[in-house]
C-alpha positions as CSV (number, residue, x, y, z in Angstrom):
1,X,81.6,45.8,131.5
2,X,80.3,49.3,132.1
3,X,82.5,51.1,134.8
4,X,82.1,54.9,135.7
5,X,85.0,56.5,134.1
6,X,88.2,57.9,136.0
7,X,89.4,61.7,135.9
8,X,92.9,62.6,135.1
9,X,95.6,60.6,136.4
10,X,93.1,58.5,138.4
11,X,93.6,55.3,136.4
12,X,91.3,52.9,135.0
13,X,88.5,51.3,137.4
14,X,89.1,47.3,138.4
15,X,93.0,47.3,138.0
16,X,94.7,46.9,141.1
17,X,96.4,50.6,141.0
18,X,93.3,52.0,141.0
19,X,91.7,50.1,143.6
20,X,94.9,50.3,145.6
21,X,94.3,54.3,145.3
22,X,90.7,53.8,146.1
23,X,90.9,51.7,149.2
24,X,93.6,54.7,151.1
25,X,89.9,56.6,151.0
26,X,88.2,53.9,153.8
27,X,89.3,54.5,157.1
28,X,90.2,51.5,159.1
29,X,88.2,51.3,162.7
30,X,91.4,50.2,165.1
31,X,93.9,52.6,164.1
32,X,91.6,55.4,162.1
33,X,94.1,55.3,159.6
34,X,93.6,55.0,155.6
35,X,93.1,51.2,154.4
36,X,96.4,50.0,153.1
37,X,96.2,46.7,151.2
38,X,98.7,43.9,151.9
39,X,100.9,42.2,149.5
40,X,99.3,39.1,149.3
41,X,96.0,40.8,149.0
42,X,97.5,43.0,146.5
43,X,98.2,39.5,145.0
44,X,95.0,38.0,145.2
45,X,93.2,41.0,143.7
46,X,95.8,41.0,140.9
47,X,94.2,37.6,139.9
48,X,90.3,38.7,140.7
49,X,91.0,42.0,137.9
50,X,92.1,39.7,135.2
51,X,88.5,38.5,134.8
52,X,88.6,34.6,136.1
53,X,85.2,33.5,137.0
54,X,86.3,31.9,140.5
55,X,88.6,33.3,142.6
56,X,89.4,31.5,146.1
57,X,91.1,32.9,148.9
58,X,91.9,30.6,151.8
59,X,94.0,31.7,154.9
60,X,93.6,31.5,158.2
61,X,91.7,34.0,160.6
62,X,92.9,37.3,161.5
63,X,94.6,38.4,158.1
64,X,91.9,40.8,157.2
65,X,89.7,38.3,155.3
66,X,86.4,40.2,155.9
67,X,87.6,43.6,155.3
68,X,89.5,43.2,151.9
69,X,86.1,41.6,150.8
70,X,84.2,44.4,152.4
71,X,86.1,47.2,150.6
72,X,86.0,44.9,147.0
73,X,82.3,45.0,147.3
74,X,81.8,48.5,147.6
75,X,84.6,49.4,145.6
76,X,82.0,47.4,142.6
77,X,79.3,49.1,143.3
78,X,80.5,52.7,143.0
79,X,82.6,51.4,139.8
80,X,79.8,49.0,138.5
81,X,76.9,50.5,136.1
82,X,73.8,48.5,138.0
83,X,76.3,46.1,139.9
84,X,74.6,43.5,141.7
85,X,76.7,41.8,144.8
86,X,75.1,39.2,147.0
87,X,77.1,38.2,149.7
88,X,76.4,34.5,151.5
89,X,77.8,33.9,154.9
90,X,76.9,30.8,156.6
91,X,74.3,32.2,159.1
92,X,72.7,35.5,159.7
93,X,75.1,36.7,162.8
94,X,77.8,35.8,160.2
95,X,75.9,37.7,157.4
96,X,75.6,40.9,159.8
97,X,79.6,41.0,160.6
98,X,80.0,41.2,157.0
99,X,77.5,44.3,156.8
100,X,79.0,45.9,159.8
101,X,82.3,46.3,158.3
102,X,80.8,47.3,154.9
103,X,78.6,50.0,156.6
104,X,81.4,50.6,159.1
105,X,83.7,51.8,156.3
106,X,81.4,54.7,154.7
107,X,80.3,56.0,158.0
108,X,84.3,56.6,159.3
109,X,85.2,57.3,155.4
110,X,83.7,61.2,154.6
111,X,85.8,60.2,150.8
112,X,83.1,57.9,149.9
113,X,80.0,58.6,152.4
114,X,78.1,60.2,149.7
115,X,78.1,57.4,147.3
116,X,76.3,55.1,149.7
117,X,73.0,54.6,151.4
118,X,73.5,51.6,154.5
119,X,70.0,50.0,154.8
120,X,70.8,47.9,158.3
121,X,67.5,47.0,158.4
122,X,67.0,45.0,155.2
123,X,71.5,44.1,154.9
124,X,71.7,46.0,152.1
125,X,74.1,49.0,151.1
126,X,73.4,51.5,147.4
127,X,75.1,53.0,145.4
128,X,72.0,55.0,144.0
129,X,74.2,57.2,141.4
130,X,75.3,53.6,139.8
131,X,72.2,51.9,140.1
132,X,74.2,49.3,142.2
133,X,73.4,47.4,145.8
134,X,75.2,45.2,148.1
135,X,72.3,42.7,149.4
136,X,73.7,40.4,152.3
137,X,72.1,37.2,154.1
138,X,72.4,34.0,155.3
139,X,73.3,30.9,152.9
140,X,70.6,29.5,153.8
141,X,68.0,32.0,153.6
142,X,65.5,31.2,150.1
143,X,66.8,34.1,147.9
144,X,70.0,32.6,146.2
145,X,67.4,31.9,143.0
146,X,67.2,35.3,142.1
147,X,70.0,36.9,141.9
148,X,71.6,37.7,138.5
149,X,74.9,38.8,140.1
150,X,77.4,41.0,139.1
151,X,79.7,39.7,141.5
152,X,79.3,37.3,143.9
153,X,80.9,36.5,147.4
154,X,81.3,33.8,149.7
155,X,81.8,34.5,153.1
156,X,83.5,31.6,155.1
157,X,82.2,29.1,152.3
158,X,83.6,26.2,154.8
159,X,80.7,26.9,157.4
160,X,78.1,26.4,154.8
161,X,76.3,23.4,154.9
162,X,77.2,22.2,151.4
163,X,78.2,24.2,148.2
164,X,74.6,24.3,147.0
165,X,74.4,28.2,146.9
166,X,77.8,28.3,145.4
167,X,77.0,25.9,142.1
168,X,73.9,28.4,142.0
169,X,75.4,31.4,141.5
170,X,78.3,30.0,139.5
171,X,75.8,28.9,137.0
172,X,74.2,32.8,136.9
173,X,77.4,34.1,135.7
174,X,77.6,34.1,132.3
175,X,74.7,36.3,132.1
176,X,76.3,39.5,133.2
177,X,79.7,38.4,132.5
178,X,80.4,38.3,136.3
179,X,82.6,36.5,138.9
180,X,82.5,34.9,142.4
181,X,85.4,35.3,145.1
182,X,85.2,33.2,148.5
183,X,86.8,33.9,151.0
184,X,86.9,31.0,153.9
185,X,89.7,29.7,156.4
186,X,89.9,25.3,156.7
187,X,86.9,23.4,156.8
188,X,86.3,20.0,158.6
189,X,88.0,16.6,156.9
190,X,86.2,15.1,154.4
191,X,83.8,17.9,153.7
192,X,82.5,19.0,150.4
193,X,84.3,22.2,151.3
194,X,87.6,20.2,151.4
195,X,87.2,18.3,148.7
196,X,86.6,20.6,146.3
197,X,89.6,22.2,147.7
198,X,91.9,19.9,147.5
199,X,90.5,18.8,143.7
200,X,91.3,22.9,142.5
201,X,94.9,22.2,144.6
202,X,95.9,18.7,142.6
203,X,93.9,19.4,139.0
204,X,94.7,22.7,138.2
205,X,97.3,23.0,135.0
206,X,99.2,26.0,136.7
207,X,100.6,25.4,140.2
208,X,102.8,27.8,142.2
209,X,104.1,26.9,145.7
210,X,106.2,28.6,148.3
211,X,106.5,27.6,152.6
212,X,102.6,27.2,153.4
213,X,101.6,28.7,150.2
214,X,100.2,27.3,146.7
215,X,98.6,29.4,144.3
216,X,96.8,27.5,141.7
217,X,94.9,28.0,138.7
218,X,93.1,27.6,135.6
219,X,91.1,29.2,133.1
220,X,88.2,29.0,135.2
221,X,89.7,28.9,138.7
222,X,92.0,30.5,140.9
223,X,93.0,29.6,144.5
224,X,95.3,31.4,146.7
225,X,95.7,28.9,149.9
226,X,97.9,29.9,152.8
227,X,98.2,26.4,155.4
228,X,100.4,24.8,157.2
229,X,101.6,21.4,155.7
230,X,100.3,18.4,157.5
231,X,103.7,17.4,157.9
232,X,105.0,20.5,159.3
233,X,105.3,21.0,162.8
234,X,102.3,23.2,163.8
235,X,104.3,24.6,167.1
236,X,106.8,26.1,164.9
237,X,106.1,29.6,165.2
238,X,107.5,30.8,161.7
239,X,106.2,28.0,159.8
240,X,103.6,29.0,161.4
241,X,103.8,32.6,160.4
242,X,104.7,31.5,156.7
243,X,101.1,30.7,157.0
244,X,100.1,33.9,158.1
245,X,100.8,36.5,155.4
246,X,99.1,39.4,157.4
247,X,101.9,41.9,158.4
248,X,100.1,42.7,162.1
249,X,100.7,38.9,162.6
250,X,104.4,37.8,164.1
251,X,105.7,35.2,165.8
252,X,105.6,36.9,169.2
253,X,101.7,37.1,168.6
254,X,101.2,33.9,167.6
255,X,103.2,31.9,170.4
256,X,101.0,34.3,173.0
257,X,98.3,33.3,170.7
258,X,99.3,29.4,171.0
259,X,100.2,29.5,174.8
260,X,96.5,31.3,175.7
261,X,94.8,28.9,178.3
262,X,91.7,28.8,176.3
263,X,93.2,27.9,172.8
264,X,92.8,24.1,172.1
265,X,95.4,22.0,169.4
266,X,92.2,21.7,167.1
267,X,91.2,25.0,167.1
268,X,95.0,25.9,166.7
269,X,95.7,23.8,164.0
270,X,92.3,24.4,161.8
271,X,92.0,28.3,162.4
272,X,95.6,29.6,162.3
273,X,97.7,26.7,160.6
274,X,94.5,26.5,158.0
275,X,94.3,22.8,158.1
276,X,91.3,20.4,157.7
277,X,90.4,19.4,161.2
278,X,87.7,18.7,163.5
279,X,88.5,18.7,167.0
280,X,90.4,16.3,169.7
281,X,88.0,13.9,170.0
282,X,88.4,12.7,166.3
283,X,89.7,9.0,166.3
284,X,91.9,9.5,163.7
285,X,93.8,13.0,162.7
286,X,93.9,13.7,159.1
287,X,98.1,13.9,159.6
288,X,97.5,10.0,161.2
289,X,95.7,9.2,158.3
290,X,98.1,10.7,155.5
291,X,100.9,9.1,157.2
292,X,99.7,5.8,156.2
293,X,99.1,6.0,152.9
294,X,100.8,4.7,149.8
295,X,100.6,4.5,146.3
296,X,100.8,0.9,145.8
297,X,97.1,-0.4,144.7
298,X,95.8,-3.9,145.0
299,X,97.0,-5.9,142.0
300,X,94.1,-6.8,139.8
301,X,93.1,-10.2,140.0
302,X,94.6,-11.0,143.4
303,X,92.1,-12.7,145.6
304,X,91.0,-9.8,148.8
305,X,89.3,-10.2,151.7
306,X,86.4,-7.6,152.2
307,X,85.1,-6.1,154.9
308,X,81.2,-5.1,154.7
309,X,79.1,-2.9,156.6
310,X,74.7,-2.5,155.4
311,X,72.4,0.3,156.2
312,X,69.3,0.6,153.8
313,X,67.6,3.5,155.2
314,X,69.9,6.3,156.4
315,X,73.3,4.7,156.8
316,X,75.6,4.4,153.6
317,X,76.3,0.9,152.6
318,X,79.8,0.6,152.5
319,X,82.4,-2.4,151.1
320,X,86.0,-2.2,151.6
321,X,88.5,-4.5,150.4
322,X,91.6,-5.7,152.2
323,X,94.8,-7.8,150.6
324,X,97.4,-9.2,152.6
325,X,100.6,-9.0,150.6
326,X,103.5,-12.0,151.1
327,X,105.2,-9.6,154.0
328,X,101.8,-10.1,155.9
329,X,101.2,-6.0,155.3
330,X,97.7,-5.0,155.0
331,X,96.5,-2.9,152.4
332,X,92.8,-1.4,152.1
333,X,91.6,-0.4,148.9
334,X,88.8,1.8,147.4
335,X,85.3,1.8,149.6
336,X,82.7,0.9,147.2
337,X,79.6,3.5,149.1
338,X,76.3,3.3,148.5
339,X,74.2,6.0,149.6
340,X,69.9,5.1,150.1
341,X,67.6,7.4,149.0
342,X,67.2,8.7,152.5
343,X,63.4,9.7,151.7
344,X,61.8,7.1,153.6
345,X,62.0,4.2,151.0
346,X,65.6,1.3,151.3
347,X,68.1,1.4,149.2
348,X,67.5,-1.6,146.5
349,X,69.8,-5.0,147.2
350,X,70.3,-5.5,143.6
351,X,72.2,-2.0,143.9
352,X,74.3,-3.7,147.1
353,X,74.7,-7.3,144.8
354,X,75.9,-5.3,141.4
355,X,78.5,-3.3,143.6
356,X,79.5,-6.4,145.2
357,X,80.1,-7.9,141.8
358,X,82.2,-5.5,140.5
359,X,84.2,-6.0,143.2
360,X,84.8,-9.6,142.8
361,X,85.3,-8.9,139.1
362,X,88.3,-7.3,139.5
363,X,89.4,-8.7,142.4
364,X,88.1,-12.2,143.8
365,X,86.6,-11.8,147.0
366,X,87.4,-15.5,149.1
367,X,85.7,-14.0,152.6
368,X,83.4,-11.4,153.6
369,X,83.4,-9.9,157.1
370,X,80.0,-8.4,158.1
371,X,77.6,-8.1,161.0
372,X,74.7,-10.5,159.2
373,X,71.7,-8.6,161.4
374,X,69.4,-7.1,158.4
375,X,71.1,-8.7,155.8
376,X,70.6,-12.5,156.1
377,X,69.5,-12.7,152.7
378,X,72.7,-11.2,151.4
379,X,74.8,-13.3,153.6
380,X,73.7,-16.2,152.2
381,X,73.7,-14.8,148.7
382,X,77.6,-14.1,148.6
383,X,78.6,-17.6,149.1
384,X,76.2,-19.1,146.8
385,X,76.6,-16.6,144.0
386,X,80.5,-15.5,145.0
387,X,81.6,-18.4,146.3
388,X,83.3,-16.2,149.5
389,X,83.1,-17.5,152.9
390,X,80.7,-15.2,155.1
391,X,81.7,-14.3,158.6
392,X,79.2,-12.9,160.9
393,X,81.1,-10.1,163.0
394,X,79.3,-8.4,165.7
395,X,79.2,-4.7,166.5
396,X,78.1,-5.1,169.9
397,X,80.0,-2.3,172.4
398,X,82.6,-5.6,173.4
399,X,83.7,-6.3,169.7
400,X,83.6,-2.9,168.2
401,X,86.2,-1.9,171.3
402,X,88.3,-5.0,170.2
403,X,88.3,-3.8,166.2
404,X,89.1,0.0,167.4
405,X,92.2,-1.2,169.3
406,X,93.7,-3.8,166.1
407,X,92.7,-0.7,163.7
408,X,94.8,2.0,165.4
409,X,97.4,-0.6,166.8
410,X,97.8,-1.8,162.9
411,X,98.4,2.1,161.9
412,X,100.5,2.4,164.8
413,X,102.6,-0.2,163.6
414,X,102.4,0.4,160.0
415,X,100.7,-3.4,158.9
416,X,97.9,-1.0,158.0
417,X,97.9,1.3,155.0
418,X,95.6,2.5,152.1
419,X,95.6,3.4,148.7
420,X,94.4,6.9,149.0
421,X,90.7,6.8,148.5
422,X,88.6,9.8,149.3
423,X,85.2,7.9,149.9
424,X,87.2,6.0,152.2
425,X,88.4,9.0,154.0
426,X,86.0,11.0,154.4
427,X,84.5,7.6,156.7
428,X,87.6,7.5,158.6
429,X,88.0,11.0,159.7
430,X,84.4,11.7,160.2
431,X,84.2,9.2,163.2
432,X,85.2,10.8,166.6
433,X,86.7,8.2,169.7
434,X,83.8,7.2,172.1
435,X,84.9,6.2,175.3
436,X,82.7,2.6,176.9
437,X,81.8,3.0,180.4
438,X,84.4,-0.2,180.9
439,X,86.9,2.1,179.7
440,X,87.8,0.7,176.4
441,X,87.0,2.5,173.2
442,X,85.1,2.6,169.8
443,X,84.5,4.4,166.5
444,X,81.5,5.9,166.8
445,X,79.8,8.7,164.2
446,X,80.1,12.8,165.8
447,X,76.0,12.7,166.1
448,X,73.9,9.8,166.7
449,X,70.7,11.7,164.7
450,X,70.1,10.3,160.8
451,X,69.0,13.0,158.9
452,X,69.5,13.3,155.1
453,X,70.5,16.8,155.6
454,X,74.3,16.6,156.8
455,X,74.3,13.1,156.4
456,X,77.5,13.1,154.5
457,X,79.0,14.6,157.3
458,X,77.9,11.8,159.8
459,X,78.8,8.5,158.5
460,X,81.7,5.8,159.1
461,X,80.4,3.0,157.3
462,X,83.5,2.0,155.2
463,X,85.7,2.9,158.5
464,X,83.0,0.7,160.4
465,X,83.7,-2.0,157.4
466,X,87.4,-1.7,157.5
467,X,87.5,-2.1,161.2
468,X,86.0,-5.5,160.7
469,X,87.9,-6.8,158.6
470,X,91.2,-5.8,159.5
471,X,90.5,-7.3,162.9
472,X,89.3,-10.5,161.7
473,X,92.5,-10.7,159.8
474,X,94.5,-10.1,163.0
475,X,92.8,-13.1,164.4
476,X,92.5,-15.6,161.9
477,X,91.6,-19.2,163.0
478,X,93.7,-22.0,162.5
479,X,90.3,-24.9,162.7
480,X,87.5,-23.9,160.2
481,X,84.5,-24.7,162.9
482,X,81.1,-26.1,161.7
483,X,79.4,-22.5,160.1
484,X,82.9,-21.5,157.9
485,X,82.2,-25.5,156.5
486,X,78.8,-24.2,155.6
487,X,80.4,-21.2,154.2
488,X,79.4,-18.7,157.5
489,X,81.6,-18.0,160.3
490,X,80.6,-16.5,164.0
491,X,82.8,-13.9,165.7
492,X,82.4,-12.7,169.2
């Protein structure tokens, strides 16, 4: 790495004594006061200046996210021979907050003014003695291609629509031997963000935890995430500060911050207790959801019921199997999803007819519960090729407000649990609570539009699935009637 070289005592460039000494030059806007790093920052940088290629900091809002990663970024630059540092926030207003509080710190810092030239115009800050630039814009702008970064940052990644730009700059770094640090506070449930969160939380071989802290890590990776358990109580001030490493942060400012007429128990619990959320109209909570689930897996080879729910254009395709143990709990397993090519064109049903067979192959499916309207074909295929009983289950407003009430009454109750599946998740805490204009309610998907873009983020076909058939197995009939003889059964 070629680094301009300190003077006497000044200490060697990207170790965290010199860049603790280095950021006491920036002059903070709200108190005009030298930039004094925090512990846990001091933390965090500790891990970046070893050299690990990712380096994730997740914590939630108001603990001086954007200005630690302000002063990093010019902090490379001055120290970086022809240091390149793009910066990707979700959206340009985003992208311009991050600029502002780069530019902010060399015009009220005359230690370091000279080094820089601020270019508002064009997002960009120099460091023309280093041959070295900060370039900032929005994730989604059509310049992530060309960067060959030096170091690369993230801003908010959880506001990005996917981690597209992410994977493409990871993939540049070996080429200058550089590294990528995001910064970001909870996403929503279920979200790309969230899962690749959670996968560097459970995989990595090093794992450190303290209250509302885990610090894990790997080779490759390093995460520093500051949250609030879903099991802790999220009105408990100091768990809640445990969650909150910033020193300006206390419990008196974050029960004033809690009891604020415009704060909301989402907003609350994803932005300050730094846990996947969406908001209060979600069906089911993500704590609801974790509640019910065990580690007990459907024995292979018993015989399950399955719940199934077709889309061939936009919707996912989604089967979910059900088994009733001797106790008369109910216990949903892994959602086979199958996703269409969402250009136009249907997804194939030898795709949906292979997935259903490996189903059956470990398990033997005896009935089916599916709404038979654009799939008469496959409904009469599963009997004759299966040998399951097919029963037709509407999703008219009526029934779909009947399977929403047995769903949450059977997780109320605890007949209802699940084996832990994320594809299966992701359905579930995607879907928001839609009240009927009879009053009654249903699961219904946050936006009603189909586009491939987002799509991921939209769909609740294994929820839809799983809805279905726990209800019919809530009602089962005594008297097969003349369709279930043929093999098909009518609901509703």
């Amino acid at each position: 790495m070629a680094v301009r070289k300190g003077g006497a005592g000044a200490g060697r460039p990207f170790t965290l004594p010199h860049f603790r000494q280095w950021c006491k030059k920036l002059v903070v806007e709200d108190t005009l006061q030298p930039l004094i790093i925090e512990p846990f920052q001091e933390a965090f940088m500790a891990d970046v200046f070893t050299g690990v290629k990712e380096c994730w900091l997740v914590v939630p809002e108001e603990n001086g996210k954007t200005s630690l990663i302000a002063a990093l970024a010019l902090y490379h630059i001055q120290h970086r021979v022809g240091g390149r540092v793009p910066v990707g926030a979700s959206s340009r207003d985003q992208a311009e907050l991050l600029f502002q509080q780069a530019a902010g710190f060399v015009l009220r810092s005359p230690k370091i003014r000279r080094h820089f030239k601020c270019q508002e115009g064009y997002r960009r800050i120099r460091c023309d003695e280093m041959a070295s630039r900060i370039q900032i814009f929005a994730a989604d702008d059509k310049t992530g291609d060309g960067a060959i970064p030096t170091l690369c940052v993230a801003e908010e990644l959880h506001r990005q629509k996917n981690l597209k730009l992410y994977r493409t700059w990871t993939g540049k770094l070996r080429k200058r031997k550089g590294q990528i640090v995001v910064i970001s506070t909870a996403g929503e449930p279920g979200s790309e963000f969230e899962q690749t969160r959670m996968r560097i939380r459970e995989s990595s071989p090093t794992v450190e935890r303290r209250p509302c802290f885990i610090r894990a890590a790997s080779a490759q990776v390093v995460l520093h995430d500051y949250h609030v358990p879903d099991k802790a109580d999220v009105e408990d001030m100091q768990v809640v500060k445990n969650a909150n490493p910033a020193s300006w942060i206390t419990v008196e400012t974050l029960r004033e911050k809690r009891h604020s007429l415009t704060m909301t128990l989402g907003h609350w619990k994803r932005f300050t207790c730094d846990q996947a959320t969406r908001d209060e109209a979600s069906a089911i909570t993500e704590s609801e959801w974790s509640a019910i689930a065990v580690r007990t897996r459907i024995p292979p080879g018993d015989p399950i019921w399955l719940g199934l729910d077709v889309g061939w254009k936009w919707d996912t395709s989604a089967g979910v199997p059900l088994w009733v143990g001797d106790d008369g709990r109910r216990l949903l397993g892994p959602a086979a999803v199958l996703v269409p090519p969402q250009d136009g064109t249907s997804l194939k049903p030898d795709a949906l007819k292979k997935a259903l067979k490996d189903i059956h192959r470990r398990n033997p499916i005896h009935t089916v519960v599916m709404d038979m309207t654009r799939a008469e074909e496959l409904a009469h295929w599963i009997p004759d090729e299966l040998g399951a009983a097919v029963i037709d289950h509407s999703q008219s407003n009526a029934q779909a407000a009947v399977d929403y009430e047995r769903f949450m009454e059977a997780m109320r109750t605890g007949v209802l649990a699940h084996s832990g599946d994320l594809g299966l998740a992701r359905h579930v805490l995607n879907a928001v609570a839609r009240q009927l204009p009879d009053g009654k309610t249903r699961f219904e998907r946050p936006r009603s539009t189909r586009q491939a873009v987002g799509q991921e983020r939209r769909v609740i076909d294994a929820l839809t699935a799983a809805a279905m058939v726990n209800s019919e197995v809530a009602s089962q009939r005594s008297q097969p009637s003349v369709y279930e003889k043929r093999g098909i059964r009518q609901l509703g």
